[in-house]
C-alpha positions as CSV (number, residue, x, y, z in Angstrom):
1,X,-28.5,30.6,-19.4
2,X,-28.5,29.4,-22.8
3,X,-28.4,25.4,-23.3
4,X,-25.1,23.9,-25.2
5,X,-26.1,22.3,-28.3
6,X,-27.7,18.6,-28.1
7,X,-28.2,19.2,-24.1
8,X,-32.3,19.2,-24.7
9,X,-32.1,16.2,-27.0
10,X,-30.0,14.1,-24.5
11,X,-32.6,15.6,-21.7
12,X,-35.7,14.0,-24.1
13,X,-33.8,11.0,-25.0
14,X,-32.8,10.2,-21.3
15,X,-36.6,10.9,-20.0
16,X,-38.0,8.3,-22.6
17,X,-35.4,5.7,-21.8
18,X,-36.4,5.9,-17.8
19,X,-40.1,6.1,-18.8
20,X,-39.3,2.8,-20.9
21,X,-37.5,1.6,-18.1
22,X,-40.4,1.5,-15.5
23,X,-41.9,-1.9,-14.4
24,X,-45.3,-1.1,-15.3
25,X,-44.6,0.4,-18.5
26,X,-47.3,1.7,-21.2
27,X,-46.8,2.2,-24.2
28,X,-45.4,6.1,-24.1
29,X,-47.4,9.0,-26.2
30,X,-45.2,12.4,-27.1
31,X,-48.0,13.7,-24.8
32,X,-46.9,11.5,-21.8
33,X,-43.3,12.1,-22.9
34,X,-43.8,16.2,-23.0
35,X,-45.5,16.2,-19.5
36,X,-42.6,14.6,-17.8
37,X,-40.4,16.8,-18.9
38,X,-42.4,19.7,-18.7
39,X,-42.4,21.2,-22.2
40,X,-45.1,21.1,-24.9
41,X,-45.3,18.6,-27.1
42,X,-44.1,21.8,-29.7
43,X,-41.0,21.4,-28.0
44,X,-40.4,17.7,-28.5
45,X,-40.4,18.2,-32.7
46,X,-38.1,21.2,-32.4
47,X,-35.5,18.4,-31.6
48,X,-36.8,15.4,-33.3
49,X,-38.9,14.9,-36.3
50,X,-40.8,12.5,-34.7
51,X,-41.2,9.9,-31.9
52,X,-39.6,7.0,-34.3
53,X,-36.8,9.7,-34.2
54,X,-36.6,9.6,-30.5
55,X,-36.5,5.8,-30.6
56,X,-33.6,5.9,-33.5
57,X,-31.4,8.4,-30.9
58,X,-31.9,5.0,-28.1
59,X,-31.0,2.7,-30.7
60,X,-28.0,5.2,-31.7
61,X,-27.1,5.3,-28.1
62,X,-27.1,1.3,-27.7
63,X,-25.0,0.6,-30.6
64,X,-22.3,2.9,-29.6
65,X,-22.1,1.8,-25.9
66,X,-22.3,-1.8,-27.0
67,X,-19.8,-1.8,-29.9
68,X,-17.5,0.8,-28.4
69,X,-17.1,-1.8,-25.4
70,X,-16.9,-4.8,-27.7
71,X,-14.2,-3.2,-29.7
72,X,-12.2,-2.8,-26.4
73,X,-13.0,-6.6,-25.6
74,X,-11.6,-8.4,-28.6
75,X,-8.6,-5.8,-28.3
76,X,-7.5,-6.3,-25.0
77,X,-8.6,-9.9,-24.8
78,X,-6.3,-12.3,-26.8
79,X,-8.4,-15.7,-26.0
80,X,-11.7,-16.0,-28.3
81,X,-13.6,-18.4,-25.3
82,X,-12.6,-15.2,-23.1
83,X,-14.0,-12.6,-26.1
84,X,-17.1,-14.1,-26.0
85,X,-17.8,-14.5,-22.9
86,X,-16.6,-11.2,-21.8
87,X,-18.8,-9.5,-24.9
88,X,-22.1,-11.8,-24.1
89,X,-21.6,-10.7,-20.3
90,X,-21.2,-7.3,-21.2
91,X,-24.4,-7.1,-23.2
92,X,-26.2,-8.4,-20.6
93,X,-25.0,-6.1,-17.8
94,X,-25.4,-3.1,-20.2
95,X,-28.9,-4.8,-20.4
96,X,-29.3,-4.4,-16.3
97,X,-28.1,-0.9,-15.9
98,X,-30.4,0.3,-18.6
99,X,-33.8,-1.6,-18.7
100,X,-35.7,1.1,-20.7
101,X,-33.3,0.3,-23.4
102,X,-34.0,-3.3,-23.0
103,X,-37.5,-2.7,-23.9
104,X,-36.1,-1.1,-27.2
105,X,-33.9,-4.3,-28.2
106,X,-37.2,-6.5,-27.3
107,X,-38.8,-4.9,-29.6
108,X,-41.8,-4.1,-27.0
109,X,-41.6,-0.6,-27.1
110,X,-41.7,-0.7,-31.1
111,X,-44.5,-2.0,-31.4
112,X,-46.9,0.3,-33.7
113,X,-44.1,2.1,-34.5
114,X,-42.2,2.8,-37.9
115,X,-41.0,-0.8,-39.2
116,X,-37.7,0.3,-40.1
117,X,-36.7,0.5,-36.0
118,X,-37.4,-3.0,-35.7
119,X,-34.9,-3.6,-38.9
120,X,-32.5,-1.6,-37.0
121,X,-32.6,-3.2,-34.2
122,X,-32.6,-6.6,-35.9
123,X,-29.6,-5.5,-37.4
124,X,-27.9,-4.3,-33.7
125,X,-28.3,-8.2,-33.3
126,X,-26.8,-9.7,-36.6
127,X,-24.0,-7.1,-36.1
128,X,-23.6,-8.7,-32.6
129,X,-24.0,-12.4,-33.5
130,X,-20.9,-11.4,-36.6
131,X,-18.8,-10.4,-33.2
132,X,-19.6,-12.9,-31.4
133,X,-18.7,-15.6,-34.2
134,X,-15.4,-14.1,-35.2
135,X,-14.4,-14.3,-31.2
136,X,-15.6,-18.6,-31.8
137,X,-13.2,-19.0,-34.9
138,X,-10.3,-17.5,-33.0
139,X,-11.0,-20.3,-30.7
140,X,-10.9,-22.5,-33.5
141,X,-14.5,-23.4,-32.9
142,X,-15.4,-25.4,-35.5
143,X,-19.0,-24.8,-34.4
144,X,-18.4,-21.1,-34.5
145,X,-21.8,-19.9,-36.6
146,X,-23.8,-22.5,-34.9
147,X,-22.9,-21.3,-31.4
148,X,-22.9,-17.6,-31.8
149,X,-26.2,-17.9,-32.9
150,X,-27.0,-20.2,-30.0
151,X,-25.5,-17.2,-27.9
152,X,-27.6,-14.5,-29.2
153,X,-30.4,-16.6,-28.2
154,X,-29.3,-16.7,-25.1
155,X,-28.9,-13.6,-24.8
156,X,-32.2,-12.1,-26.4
157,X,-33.9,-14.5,-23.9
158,X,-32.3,-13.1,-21.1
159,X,-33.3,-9.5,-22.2
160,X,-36.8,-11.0,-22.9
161,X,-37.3,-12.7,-19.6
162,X,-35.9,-9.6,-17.5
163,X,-38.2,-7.2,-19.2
164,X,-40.8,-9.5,-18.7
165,X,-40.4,-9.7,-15.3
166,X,-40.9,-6.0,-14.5
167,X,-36.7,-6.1,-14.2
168,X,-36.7,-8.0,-11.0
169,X,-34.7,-11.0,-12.6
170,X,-31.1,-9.9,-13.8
171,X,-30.0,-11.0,-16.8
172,X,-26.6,-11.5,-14.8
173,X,-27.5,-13.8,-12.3
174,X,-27.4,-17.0,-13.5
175,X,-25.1,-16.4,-16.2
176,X,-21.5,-17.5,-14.4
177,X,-23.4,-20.8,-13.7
178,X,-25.0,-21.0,-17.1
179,X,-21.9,-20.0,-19.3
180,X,-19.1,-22.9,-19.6
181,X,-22.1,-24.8,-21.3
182,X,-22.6,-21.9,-23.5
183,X,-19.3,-21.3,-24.1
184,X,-16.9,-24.6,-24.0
185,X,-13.5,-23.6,-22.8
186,X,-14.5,-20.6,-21.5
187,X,-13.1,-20.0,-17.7
Protein backbone atom coordinates (compact mmCIF):
# COMPACT_ATOMS: atom_id res chain seq x y z
CA UNK A 1 0.00 0.00 0.00
CA UNK A 2 1.12 3.17 -1.30
CA UNK A 3 2.35 5.93 1.30
CA UNK A 4 0.16 9.36 1.47
CA UNK A 5 2.20 12.21 0.50
CA UNK A 6 4.78 13.76 3.23
CA UNK A 7 4.26 10.29 5.39
CA UNK A 8 8.11 9.23 4.59
CA UNK A 9 9.42 12.72 5.30
CA UNK A 10 7.57 12.95 8.77
CA UNK A 11 9.00 9.12 9.24
CA UNK A 12 12.78 10.67 8.46
CA UNK A 13 12.13 13.79 10.28
CA UNK A 14 10.72 11.97 13.48
CA UNK A 15 13.75 9.23 13.40
CA UNK A 16 16.39 12.15 13.49
CA UNK A 17 14.65 14.10 16.24
CA UNK A 18 14.66 10.72 18.60
CA UNK A 19 18.24 10.02 17.47
CA UNK A 20 19.01 13.71 18.55
CA UNK A 21 17.06 13.11 21.50
CA UNK A 22 19.32 10.26 22.99
CA UNK A 23 21.52 10.97 26.09
CA UNK A 24 24.62 9.87 24.53
CA UNK A 25 24.17 11.55 21.38
CA UNK A 26 26.79 11.73 18.40
CA UNK A 27 26.82 13.75 16.07
CA UNK A 28 24.27 11.83 13.38
CA UNK A 29 25.67 10.91 9.69
CA UNK A 30 22.74 10.36 6.79
CA UNK A 31 24.49 6.96 7.02
CA UNK A 32 23.53 6.42 10.76
CA UNK A 33 20.16 8.20 9.95
CA UNK A 34 19.39 5.65 6.83
CA UNK A 35 20.26 2.51 8.91
CA UNK A 36 17.73 3.28 11.51
CA UNK A 37 15.26 3.61 9.44
CA UNK A 38 16.17 0.96 7.24
CA UNK A 39 16.35 2.62 3.75
CA UNK A 40 19.45 3.61 1.75
CA UNK A 41 20.93 6.63 2.12
CA UNK A 42 19.33 6.98 -1.80
CA UNK A 43 16.26 7.15 -0.05
CA UNK A 44 16.97 9.88 2.34
CA UNK A 45 17.65 12.62 -0.78
CA UNK A 46 14.51 11.51 -2.55
CA UNK A 47 12.85 13.47 0.29
CA UNK A 48 15.31 16.03 1.28
CA UNK A 49 18.04 17.71 -0.61
CA UNK A 50 20.25 17.33 2.09
CA UNK A 51 20.85 16.70 5.82
CA UNK A 52 20.73 20.75 6.49
CA UNK A 53 17.26 20.06 4.84
CA UNK A 54 16.35 17.55 7.48
CA UNK A 55 17.44 19.94 10.22
CA UNK A 56 15.31 22.97 8.46
CA UNK A 57 11.98 20.44 8.60
CA UNK A 58 12.88 20.26 12.90
CA UNK A 59 13.39 23.83 12.90
CA UNK A 60 10.00 24.18 10.79
CA UNK A 61 8.35 21.86 13.14
CA UNK A 62 9.58 23.91 16.37
CA UNK A 63 8.42 27.23 15.16
CA UNK A 64 5.00 26.06 14.44
CA UNK A 65 4.38 24.17 17.71
CA UNK A 66 5.91 27.03 19.65
CA UNK A 67 4.26 29.96 17.97
CA UNK A 68 0.94 28.25 17.26
CA UNK A 69 0.76 27.71 21.24
CA UNK A 70 1.96 31.22 21.90
CA UNK A 71 -0.60 32.71 19.73
CA UNK A 72 -3.24 30.82 21.77
CA UNK A 73 -1.49 32.16 25.01
CA UNK A 74 -1.61 35.97 24.54
CA UNK A 75 -5.24 35.21 23.10
CA UNK A 76 -6.77 33.54 25.77
CA UNK A 77 -4.67 35.16 28.42
CA UNK A 78 -5.69 38.87 29.14
CA UNK A 79 -2.84 39.62 31.99
CA UNK A 80 0.75 40.22 30.32
CA UNK A 81 2.66 38.81 33.87
CA UNK A 82 0.31 35.65 33.16
CA UNK A 83 1.44 35.82 29.07
CA UNK A 84 4.74 35.41 29.91
CA UNK A 85 4.86 33.29 32.18
CA UNK A 86 2.48 30.90 30.66
CA UNK A 87 4.66 31.34 27.09
CA UNK A 88 8.27 30.95 28.97
CA UNK A 89 6.67 27.77 30.71
CA UNK A 90 5.43 26.49 27.60
CA UNK A 91 8.73 26.68 25.90
CA UNK A 92 10.29 24.92 28.35
CA UNK A 93 7.82 21.99 28.64
CA UNK A 94 7.82 21.78 24.82
CA UNK A 95 11.61 21.67 25.55
CA UNK A 96 10.96 18.37 27.92
CA UNK A 97 8.75 16.40 25.73
CA UNK A 98 11.06 16.81 22.82
CA UNK A 99 14.79 16.76 23.80
CA UNK A 100 16.09 15.86 20.31
CA UNK A 101 14.73 19.17 19.32
CA UNK A 102 16.41 20.83 22.21
CA UNK A 103 19.61 19.82 20.79
CA UNK A 104 18.51 21.76 17.57
CA UNK A 105 17.71 25.16 19.50
CA UNK A 106 21.26 24.64 21.43
CA UNK A 107 22.78 24.75 18.53
CA UNK A 108 24.71 21.34 19.40
CA UNK A 109 23.46 19.39 16.73
CA UNK A 110 24.40 22.31 14.11
CA UNK A 111 27.46 22.26 14.57
CA UNK A 112 29.52 21.71 11.16
CA UNK A 113 26.45 22.18 9.62
CA UNK A 114 25.21 24.94 6.99
CA UNK A 115 25.54 28.40 8.90
CA UNK A 116 22.25 29.60 7.86
CA UNK A 117 20.47 26.88 10.49
CA UNK A 118 22.13 28.48 13.20
CA UNK A 119 20.66 32.06 11.81
CA UNK A 120 17.38 30.41 11.78
CA UNK A 121 17.37 29.30 14.90
CA UNK A 122 18.76 32.49 16.24
CA UNK A 123 16.01 34.07 14.70
CA UNK A 124 13.28 31.27 16.48
CA UNK A 125 14.77 33.17 19.54
CA UNK A 126 14.60 36.97 18.68
CA UNK A 127 11.10 36.11 17.33
CA UNK A 128 10.46 34.64 20.94
CA UNK A 129 12.15 37.31 22.97
CA UNK A 130 9.65 40.06 20.49
CA UNK A 131 6.65 37.81 22.20
CA UNK A 132 7.83 37.76 25.20
CA UNK A 133 8.43 41.67 25.40
CA UNK A 134 5.06 42.65 23.98
CA UNK A 135 3.43 40.30 26.93
CA UNK A 136 5.99 42.87 29.59
CA UNK A 137 4.50 46.16 28.02
CA UNK A 138 0.92 44.96 28.49
CA UNK A 139 1.95 44.70 32.00
CA UNK A 140 3.17 48.13 31.76
CA UNK A 141 6.69 46.91 32.51
CA UNK A 142 8.63 49.65 32.17
CA UNK A 143 11.55 47.19 32.02
CA UNK A 144 9.88 45.24 29.34
CA UNK A 145 13.14 44.82 26.75
CA UNK A 146 15.40 44.51 29.57
CA UNK A 147 13.43 41.55 31.07
CA UNK A 148 12.38 39.61 28.06
CA UNK A 149 15.86 39.43 27.24
CA UNK A 150 16.61 38.41 30.81
CA UNK A 151 13.84 35.65 30.14
CA UNK A 152 15.25 34.17 27.02
CA UNK A 153 18.28 33.76 28.96
CA UNK A 154 16.66 31.99 31.25
CA UNK A 155 15.23 30.07 29.22
CA UNK A 156 18.23 29.14 26.68
CA UNK A 157 20.03 28.09 29.93
CA UNK A 158 17.50 25.83 30.89
CA UNK A 159 17.54 24.18 27.46
CA UNK A 160 21.43 24.30 27.72
CA UNK A 161 21.68 22.76 31.05
CA UNK A 162 18.96 19.91 30.33
CA UNK A 163 20.78 18.87 27.16
CA UNK A 164 23.72 18.96 29.02
CA UNK A 165 22.70 16.77 31.47
CA UNK A 166 21.83 13.79 29.15
CA UNK A 167 17.92 15.18 29.83
CA UNK A 168 17.84 14.02 33.37
CA UNK A 169 17.28 17.72 34.78
CA UNK A 170 13.86 19.14 33.56
CA UNK A 171 13.75 22.35 32.45
CA UNK A 172 10.39 22.49 34.46
CA UNK A 173 11.45 21.73 37.75
CA UNK A 174 12.58 24.51 39.30
CA UNK A 175 10.83 26.90 37.36
CA UNK A 176 7.48 27.54 39.70
CA UNK A 177 10.15 28.34 42.48
CA UNK A 178 12.34 30.36 40.11
CA UNK A 179 9.64 32.46 38.28
CA UNK A 180 8.05 35.40 40.44
CA UNK A 181 11.69 36.66 40.49
CA UNK A 182 11.73 36.28 36.80
CA UNK A 183 8.59 37.63 36.26
CA UNK A 184 7.46 40.40 39.03
CA UNK A 185 3.67 40.10 39.45
CA UNK A 186 3.46 37.08 37.96
CA UNK A 187 1.16 34.49 40.23
Amino acid sequence: MPRAKGERRLEILKVLAQMLGEPRWARITTAALAERLDVSEAALYRHFASKAQMYEGLIEFIEQSVFGLANRITAEEPEGPGQAVALLQMLLAFAEKNPGLVRVLTGEALVGEHERLQVRVNRFFDRFEATLKQSLRIASDADAAARASVVLRYAIGSLQLYAKSGFANSPTEAFGAQRSQLIPGAG
